[in-house]
PDBQT receptor file of N, H, CA, C and O in Angstrom, charges set to zero:
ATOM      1  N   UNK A   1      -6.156   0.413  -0.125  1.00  0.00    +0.000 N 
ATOM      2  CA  UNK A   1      -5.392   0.880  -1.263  1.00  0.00    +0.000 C 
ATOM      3  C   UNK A   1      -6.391   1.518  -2.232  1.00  0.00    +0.000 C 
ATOM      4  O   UNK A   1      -7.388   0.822  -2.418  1.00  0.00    +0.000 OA
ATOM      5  N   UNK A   2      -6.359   2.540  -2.811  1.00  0.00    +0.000 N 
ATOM      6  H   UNK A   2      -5.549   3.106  -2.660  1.00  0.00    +0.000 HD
ATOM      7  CA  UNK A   2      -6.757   3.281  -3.594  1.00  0.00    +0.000 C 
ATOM      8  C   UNK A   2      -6.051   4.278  -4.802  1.00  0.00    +0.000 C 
ATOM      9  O   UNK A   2      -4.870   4.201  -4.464  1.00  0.00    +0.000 OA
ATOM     10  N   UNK A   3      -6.069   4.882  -5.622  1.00  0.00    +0.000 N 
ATOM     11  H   UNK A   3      -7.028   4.944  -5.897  1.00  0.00    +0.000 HD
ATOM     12  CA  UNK A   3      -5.655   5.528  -6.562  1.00  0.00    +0.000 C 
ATOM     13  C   UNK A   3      -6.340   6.759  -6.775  1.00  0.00    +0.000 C 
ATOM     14  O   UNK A   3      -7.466   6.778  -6.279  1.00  0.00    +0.000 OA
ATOM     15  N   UNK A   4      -5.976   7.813  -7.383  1.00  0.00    +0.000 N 
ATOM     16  H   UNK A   4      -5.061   7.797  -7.786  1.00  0.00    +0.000 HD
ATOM     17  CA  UNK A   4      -6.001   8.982  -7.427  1.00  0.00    +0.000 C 
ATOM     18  C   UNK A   4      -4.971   9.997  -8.196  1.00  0.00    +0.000 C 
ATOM     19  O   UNK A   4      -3.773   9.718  -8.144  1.00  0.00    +0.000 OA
ATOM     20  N   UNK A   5      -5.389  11.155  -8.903  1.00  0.00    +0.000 N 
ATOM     21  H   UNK A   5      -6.362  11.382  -8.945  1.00  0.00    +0.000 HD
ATOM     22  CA  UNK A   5      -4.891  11.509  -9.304  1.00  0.00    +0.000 C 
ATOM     23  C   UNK A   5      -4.330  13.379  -8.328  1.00  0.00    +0.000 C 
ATOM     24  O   UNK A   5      -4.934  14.282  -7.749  1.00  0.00    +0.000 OA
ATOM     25  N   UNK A   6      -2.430  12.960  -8.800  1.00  0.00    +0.000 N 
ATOM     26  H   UNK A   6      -1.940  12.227  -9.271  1.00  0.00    +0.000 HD
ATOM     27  CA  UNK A   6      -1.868  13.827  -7.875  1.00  0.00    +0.000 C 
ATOM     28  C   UNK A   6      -1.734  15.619  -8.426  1.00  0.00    +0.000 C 
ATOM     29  O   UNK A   6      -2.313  15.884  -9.479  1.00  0.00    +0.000 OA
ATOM     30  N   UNK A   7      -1.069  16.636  -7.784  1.00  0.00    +0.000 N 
ATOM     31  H   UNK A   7      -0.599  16.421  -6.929  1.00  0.00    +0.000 HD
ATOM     32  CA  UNK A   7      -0.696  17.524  -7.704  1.00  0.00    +0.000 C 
ATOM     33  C   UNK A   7      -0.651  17.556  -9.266  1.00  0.00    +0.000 C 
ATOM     34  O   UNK A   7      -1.660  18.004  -9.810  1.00  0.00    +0.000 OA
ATOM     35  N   UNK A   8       0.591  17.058 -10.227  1.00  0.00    +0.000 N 
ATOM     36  H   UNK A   8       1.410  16.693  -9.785  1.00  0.00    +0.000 HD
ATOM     37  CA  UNK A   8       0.582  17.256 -11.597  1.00  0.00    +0.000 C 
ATOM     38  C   UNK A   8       0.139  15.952 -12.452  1.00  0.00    +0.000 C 
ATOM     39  O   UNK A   8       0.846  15.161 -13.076  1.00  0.00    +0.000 OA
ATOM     40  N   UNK A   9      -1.352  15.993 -12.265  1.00  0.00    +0.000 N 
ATOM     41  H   UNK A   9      -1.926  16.635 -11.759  1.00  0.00    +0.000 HD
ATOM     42  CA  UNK A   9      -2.182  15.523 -13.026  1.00  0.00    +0.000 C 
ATOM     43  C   UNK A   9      -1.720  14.015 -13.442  1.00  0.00    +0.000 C 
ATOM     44  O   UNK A   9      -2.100  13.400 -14.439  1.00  0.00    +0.000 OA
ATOM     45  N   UNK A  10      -1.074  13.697 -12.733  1.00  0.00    +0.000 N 
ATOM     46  H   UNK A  10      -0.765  14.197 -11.923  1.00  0.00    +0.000 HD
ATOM     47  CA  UNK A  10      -0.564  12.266 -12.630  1.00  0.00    +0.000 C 
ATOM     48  C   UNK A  10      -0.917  11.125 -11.686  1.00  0.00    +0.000 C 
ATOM     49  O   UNK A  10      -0.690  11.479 -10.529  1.00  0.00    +0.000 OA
ATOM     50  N   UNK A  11      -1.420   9.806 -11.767  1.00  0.00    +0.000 N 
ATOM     51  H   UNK A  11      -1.604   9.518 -12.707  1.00  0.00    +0.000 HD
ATOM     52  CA  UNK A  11      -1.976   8.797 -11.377  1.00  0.00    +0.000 C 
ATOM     53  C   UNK A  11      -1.062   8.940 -10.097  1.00  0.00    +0.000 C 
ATOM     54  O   UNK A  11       0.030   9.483 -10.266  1.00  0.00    +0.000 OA
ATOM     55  N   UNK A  12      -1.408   8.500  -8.819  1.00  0.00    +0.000 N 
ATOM     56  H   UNK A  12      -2.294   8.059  -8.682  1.00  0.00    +0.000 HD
ATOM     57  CA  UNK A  12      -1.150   8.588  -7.788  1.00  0.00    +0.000 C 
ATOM     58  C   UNK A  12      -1.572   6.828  -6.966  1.00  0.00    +0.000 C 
ATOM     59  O   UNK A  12      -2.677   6.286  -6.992  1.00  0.00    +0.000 OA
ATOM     60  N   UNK A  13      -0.837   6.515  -6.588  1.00  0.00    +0.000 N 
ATOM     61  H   UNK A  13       0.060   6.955  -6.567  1.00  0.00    +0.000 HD
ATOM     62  CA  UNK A  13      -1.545   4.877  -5.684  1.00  0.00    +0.000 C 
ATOM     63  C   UNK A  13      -1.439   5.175  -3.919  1.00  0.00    +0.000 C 
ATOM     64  O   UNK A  13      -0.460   5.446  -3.224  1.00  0.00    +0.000 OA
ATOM     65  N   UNK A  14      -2.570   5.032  -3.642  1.00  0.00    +0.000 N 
ATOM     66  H   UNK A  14      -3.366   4.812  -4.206  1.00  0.00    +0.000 HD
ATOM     67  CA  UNK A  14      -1.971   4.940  -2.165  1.00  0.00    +0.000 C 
ATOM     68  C   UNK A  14      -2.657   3.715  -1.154  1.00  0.00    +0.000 C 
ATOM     69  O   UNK A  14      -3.546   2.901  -1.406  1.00  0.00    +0.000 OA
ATOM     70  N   UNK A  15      -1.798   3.960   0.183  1.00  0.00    +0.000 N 
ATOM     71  H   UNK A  15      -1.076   4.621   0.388  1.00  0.00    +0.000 HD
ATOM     72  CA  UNK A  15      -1.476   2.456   0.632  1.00  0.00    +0.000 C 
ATOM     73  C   UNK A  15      -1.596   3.183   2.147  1.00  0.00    +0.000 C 
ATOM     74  O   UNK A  15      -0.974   4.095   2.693  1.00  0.00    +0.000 OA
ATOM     75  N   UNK A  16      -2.672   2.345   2.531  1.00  0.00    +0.000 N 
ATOM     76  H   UNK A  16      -3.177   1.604   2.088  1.00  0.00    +0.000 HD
ATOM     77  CA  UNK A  16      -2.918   3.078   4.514  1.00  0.00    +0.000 C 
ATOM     78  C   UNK A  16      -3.103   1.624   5.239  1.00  0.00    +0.000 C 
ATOM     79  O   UNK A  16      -3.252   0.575   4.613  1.00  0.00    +0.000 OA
ATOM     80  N   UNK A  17      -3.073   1.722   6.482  1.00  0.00    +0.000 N 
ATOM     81  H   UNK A  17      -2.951   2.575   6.990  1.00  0.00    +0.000 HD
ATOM     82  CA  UNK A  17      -3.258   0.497   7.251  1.00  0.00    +0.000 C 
ATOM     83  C   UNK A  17      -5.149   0.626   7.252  1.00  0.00    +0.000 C 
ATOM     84  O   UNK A  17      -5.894   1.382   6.629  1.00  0.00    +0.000 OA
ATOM     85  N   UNK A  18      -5.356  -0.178   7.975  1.00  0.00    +0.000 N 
ATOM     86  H   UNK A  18      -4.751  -0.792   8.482  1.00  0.00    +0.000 HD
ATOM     87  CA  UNK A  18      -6.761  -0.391   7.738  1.00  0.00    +0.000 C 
ATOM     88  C   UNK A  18      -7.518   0.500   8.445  1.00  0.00    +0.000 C 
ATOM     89  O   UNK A  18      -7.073   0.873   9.531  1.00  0.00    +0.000 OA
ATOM     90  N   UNK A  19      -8.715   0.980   8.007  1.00  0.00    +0.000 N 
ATOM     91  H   UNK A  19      -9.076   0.677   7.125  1.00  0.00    +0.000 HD
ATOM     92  CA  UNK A  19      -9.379   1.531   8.734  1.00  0.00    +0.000 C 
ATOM     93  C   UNK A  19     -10.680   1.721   8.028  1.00  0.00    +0.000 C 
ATOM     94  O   UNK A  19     -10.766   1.884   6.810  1.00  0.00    +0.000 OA
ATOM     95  N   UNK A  20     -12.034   1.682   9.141  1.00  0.00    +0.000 N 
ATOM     96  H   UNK A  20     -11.964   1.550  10.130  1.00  0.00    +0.000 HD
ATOM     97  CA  UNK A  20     -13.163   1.723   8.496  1.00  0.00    +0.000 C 
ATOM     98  C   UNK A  20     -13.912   2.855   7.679  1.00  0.00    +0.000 C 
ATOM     99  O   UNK A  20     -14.847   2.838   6.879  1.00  0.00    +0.000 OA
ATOM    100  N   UNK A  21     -13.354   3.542   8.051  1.00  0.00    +0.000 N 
ATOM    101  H   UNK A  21     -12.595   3.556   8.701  1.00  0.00    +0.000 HD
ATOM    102  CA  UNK A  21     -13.930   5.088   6.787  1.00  0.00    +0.000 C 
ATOM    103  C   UNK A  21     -13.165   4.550   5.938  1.00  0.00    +0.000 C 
ATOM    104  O   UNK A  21     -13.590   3.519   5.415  1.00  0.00    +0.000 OA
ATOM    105  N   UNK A  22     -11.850   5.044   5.539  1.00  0.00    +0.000 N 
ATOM    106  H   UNK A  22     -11.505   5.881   5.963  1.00  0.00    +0.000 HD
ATOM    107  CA  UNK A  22     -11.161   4.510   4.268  1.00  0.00    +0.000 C 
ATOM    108  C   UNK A  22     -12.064   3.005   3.578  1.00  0.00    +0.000 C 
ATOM    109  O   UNK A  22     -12.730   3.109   2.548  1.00  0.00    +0.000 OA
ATOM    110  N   UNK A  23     -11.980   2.153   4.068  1.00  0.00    +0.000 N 
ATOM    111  H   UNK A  23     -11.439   2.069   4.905  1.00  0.00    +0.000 HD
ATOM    112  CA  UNK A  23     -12.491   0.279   3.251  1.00  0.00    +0.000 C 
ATOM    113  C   UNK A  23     -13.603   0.992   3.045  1.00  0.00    +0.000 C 
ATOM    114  O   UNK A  23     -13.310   1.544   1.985  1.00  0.00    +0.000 OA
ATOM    115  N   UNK A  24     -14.530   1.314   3.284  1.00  0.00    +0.000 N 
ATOM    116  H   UNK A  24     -14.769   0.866   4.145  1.00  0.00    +0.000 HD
ATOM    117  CA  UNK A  24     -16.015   1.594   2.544  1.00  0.00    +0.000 C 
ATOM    118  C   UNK A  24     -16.283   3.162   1.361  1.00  0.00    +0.000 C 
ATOM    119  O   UNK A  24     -17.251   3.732   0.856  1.00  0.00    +0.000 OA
ATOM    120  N   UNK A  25     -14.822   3.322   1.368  1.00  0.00    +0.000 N 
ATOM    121  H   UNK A  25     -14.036   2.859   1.778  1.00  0.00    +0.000 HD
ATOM    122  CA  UNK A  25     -14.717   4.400   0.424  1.00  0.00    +0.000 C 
ATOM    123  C   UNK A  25     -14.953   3.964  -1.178  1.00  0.00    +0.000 C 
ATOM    124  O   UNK A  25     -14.338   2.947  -1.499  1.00  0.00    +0.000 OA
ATOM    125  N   UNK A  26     -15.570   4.445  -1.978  1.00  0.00    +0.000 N 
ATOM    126  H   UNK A  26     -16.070   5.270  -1.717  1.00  0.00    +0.000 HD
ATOM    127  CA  UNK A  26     -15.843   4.318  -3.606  1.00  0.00    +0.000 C 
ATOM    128  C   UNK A  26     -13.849   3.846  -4.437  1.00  0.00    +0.000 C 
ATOM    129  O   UNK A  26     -12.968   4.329  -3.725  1.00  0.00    +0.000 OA
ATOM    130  N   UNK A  27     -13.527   3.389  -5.166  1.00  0.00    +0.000 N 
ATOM    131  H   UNK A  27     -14.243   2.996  -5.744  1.00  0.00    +0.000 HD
ATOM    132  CA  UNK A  27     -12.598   2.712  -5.350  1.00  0.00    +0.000 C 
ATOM    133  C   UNK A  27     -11.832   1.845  -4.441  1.00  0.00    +0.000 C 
ATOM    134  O   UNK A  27     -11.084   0.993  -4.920  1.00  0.00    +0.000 OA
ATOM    135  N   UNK A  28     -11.956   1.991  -3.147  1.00  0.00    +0.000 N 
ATOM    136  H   UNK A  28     -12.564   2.682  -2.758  1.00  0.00    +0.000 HD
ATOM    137  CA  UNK A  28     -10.810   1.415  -1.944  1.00  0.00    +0.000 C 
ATOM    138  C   UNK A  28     -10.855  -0.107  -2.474  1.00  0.00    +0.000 C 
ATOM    139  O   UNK A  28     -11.839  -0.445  -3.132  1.00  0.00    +0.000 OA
ATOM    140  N   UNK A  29      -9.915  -0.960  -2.236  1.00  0.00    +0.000 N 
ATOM    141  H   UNK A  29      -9.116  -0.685  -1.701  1.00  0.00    +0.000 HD
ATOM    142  CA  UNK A  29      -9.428  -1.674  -2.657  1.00  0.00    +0.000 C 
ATOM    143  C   UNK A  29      -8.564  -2.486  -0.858  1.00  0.00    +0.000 C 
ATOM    144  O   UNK A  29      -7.781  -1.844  -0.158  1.00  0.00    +0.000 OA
ATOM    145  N   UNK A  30      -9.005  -3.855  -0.570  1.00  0.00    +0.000 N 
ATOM    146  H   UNK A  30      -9.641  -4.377  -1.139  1.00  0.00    +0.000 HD
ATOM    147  CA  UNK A  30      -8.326  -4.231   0.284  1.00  0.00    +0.000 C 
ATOM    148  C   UNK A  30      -7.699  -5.203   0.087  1.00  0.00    +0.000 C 
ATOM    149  O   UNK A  30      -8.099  -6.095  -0.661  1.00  0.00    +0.000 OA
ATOM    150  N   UNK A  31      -6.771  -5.231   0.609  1.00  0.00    +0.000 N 
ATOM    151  H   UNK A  31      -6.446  -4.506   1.216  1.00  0.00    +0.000 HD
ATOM    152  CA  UNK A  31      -5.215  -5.451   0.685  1.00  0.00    +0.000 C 
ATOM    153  C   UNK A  31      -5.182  -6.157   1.627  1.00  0.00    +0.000 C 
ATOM    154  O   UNK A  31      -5.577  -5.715   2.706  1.00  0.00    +0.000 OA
ATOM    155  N   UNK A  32      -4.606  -7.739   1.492  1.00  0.00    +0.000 N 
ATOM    156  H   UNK A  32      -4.286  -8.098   0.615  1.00  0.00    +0.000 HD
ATOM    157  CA  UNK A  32      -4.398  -9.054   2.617  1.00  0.00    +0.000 C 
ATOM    158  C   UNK A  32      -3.046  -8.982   2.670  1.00  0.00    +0.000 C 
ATOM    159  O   UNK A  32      -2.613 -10.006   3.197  1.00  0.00    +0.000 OA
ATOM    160  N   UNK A  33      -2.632  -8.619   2.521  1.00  0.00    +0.000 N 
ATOM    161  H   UNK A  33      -2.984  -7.787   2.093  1.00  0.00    +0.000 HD
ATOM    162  CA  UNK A  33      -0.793  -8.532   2.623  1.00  0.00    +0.000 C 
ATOM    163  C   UNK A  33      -0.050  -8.094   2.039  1.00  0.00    +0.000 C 
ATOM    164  O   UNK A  33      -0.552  -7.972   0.922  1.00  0.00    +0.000 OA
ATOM    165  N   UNK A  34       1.229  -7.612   2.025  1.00  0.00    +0.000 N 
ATOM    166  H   UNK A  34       1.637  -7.711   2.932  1.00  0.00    +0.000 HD
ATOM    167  CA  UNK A  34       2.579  -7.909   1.207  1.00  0.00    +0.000 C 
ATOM    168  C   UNK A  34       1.912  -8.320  -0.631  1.00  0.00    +0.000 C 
ATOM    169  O   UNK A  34       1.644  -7.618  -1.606  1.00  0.00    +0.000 OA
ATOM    170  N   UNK A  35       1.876  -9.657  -0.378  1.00  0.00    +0.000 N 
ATOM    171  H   UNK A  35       2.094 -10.228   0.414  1.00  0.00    +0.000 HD
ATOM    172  CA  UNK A  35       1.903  -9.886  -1.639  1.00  0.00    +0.000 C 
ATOM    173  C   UNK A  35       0.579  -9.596  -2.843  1.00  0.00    +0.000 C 
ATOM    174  O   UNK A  35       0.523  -9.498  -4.069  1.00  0.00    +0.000 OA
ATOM    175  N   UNK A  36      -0.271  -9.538  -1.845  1.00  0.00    +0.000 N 
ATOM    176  H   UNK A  36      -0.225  -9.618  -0.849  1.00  0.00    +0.000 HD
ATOM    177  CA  UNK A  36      -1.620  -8.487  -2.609  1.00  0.00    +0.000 C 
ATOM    178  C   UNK A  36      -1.369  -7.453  -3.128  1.00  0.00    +0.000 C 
ATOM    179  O   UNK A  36      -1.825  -7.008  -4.181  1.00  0.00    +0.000 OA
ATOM    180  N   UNK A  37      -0.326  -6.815  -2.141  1.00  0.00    +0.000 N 
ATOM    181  H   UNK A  37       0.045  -7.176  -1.285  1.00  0.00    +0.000 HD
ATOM    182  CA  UNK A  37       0.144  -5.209  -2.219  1.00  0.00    +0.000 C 
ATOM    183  C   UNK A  37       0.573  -5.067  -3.333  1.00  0.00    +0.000 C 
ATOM    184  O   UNK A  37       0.087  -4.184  -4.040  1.00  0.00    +0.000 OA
ATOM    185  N   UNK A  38       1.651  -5.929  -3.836  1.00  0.00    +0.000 N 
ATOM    186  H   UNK A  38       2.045  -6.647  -3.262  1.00  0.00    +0.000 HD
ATOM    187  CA  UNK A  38       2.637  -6.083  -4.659  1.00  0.00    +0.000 C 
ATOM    188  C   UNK A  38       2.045  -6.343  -6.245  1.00  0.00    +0.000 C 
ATOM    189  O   UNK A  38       2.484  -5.966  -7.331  1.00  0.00    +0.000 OA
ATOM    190  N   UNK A  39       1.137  -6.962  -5.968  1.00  0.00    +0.000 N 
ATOM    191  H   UNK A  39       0.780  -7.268  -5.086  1.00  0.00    +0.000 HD
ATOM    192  CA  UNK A  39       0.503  -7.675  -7.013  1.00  0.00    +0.000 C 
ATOM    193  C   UNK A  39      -0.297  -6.267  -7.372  1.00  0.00    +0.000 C 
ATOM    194  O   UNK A  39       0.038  -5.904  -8.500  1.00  0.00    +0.000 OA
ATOM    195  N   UNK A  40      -0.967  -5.632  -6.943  1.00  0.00    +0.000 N 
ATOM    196  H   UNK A  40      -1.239  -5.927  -6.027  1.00  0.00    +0.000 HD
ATOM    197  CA  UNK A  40      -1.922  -4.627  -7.135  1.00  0.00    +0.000 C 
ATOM    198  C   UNK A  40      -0.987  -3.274  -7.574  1.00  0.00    +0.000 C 
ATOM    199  O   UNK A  40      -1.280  -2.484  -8.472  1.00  0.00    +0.000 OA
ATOM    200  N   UNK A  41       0.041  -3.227  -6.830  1.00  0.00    +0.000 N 
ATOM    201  H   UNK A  41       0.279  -3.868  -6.101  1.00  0.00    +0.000 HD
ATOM    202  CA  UNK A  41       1.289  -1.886  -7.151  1.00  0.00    +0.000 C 
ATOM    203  C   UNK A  41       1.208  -2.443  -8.894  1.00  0.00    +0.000 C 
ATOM    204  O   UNK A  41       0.877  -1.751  -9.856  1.00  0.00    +0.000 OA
ATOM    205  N   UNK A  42       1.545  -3.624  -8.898  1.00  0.00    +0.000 N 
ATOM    206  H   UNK A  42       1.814  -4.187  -8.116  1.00  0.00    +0.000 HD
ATOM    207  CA  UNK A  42       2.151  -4.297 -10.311  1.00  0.00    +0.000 C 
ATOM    208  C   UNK A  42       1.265  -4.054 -11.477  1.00  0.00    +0.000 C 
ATOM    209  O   UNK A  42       1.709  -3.529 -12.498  1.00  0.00    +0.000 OA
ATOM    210  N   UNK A  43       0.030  -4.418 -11.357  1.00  0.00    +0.000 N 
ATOM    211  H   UNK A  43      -0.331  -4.844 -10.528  1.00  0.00    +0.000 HD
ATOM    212  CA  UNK A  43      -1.395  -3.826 -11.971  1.00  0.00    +0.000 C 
ATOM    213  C   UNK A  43      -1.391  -2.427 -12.236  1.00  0.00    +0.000 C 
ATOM    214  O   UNK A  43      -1.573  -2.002 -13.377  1.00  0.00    +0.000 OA
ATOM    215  N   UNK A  44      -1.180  -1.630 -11.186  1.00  0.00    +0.000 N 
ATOM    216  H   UNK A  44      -1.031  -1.976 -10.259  1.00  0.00    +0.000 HD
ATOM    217  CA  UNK A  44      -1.347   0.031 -11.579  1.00  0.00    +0.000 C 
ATOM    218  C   UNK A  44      -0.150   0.238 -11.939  1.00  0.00    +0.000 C 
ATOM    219  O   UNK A  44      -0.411   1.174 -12.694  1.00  0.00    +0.000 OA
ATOM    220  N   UNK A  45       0.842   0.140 -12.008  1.00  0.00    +0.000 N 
ATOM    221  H   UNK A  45       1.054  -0.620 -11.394  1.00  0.00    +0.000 HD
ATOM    222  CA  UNK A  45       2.078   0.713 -12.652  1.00  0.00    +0.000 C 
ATOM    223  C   UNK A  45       1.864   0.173 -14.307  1.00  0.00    +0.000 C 
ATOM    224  O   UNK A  45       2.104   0.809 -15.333  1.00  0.00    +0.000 OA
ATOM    225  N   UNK A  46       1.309  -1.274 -14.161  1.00  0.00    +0.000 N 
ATOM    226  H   UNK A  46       1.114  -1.791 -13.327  1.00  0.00    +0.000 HD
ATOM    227  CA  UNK A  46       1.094  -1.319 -15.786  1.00  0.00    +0.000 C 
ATOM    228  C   UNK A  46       0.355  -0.435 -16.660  1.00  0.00    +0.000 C 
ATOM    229  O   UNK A  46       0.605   0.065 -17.757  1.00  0.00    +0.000 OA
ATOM    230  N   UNK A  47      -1.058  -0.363 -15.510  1.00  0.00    +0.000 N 
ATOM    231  H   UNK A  47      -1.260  -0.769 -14.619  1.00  0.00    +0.000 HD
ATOM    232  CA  UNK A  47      -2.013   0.486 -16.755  1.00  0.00    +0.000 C 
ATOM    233  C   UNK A  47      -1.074   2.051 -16.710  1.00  0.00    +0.000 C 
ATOM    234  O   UNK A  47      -0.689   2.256 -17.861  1.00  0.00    +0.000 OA
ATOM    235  N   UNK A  48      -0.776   2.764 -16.117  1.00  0.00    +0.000 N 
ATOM    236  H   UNK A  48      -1.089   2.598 -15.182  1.00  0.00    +0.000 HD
ATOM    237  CA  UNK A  48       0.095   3.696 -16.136  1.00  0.00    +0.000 C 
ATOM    238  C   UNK A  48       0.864   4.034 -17.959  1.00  0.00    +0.000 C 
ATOM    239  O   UNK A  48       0.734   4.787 -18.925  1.00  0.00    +0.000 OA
ATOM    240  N   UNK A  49       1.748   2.750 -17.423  1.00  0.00    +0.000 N 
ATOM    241  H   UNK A  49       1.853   2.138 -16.639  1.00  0.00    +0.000 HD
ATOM    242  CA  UNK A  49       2.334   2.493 -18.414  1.00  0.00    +0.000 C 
ATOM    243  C   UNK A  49       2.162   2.385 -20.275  1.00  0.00    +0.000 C 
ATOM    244  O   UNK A  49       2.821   2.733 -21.255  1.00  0.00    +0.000 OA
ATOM    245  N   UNK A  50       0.888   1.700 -20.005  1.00  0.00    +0.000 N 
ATOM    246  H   UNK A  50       0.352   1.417 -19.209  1.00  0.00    +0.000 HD
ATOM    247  CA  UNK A  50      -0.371   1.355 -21.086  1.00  0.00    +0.000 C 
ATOM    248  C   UNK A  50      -0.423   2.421 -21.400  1.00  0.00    +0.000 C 
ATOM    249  O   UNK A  50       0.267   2.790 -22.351  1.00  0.00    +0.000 OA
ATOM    250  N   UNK A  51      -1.375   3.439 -20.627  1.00  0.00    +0.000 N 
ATOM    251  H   UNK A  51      -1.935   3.139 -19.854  1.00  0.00    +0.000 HD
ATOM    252  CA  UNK A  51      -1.994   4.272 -20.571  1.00  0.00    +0.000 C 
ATOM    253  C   UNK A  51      -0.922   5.559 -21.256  1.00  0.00    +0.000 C 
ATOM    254  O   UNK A  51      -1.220   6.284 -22.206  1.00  0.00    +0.000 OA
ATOM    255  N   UNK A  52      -0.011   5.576 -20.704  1.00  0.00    +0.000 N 
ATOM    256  H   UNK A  52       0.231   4.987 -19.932  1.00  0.00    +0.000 HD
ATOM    257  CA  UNK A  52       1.581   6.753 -20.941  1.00  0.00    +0.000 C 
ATOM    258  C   UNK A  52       1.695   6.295 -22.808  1.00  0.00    +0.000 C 
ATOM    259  O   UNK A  52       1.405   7.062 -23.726  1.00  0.00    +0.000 OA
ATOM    260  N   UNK A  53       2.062   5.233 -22.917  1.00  0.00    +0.000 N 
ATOM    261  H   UNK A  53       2.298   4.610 -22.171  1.00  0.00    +0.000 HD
ATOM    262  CA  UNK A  53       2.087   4.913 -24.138  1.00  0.00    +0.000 C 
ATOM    263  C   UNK A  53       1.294   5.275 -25.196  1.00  0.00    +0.000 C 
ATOM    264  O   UNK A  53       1.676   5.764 -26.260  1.00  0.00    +0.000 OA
ATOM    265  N   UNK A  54      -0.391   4.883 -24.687  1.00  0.00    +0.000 N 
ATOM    266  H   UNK A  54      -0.701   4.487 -23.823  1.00  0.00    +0.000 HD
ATOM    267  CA  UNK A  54      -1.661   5.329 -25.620  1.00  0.00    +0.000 C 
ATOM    268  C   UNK A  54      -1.627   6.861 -25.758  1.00  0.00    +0.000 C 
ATOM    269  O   UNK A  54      -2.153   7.499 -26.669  1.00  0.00    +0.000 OA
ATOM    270  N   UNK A  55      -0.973   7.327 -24.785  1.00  0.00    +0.000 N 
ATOM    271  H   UNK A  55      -0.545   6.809 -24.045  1.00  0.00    +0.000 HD
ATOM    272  CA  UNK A  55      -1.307   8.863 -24.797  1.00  0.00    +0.000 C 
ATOM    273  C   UNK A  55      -0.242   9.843 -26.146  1.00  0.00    +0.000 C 
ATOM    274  O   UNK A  55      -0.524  10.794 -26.876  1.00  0.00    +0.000 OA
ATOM    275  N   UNK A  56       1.213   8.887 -25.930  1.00  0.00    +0.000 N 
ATOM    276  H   UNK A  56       1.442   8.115 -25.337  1.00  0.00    +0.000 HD
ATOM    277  CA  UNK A  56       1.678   9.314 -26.965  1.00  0.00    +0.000 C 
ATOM    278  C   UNK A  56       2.224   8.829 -28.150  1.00  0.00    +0.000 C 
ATOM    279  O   UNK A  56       3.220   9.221 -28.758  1.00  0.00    +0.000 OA
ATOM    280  N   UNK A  57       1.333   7.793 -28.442  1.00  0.00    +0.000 N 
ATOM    281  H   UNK A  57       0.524   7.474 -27.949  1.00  0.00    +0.000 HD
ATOM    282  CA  UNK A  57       1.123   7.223 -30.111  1.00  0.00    +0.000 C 
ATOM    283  C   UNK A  57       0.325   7.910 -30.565  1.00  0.00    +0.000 C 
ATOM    284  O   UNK A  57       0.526   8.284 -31.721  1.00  0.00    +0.000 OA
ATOM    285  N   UNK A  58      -1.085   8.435 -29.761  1.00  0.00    +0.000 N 
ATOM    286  H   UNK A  58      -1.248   8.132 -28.823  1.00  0.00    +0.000 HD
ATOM    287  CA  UNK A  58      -2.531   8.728 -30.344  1.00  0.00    +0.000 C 
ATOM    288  C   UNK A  58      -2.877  10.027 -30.812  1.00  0.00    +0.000 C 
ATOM    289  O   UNK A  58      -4.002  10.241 -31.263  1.00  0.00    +0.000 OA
TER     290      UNK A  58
């Protein structure tokens, strides 16, 4: 699992089955299951969120 930013300049999450180029990549992030997954989706949708907010109070 990793993050990235997409097409219109917007935070992007993504989610691959395992593989050894990807896991030794700079941010990659591994993922034991389902509920890791979930937990980590839950994390980046917050800062998103955070982040969406800070952008238009500031």
């Amino acid at each position: 699992m990793w993050s990235s930013f997409g097409d219109y300049e917007l935070p992007v999450m993504h989610l691959a089955p395992w593989d050894e180029k990807l896991a030794v990549r700079e941010g990659a992030l591994h993922v034991c299951g389902e509920g890791c997954a979930q937990k980590l989706q839950s994390q980046f949708m917050g800062n998103v969120l955070e982040n969406r907010g800070r952008r238009s109070s500031g």
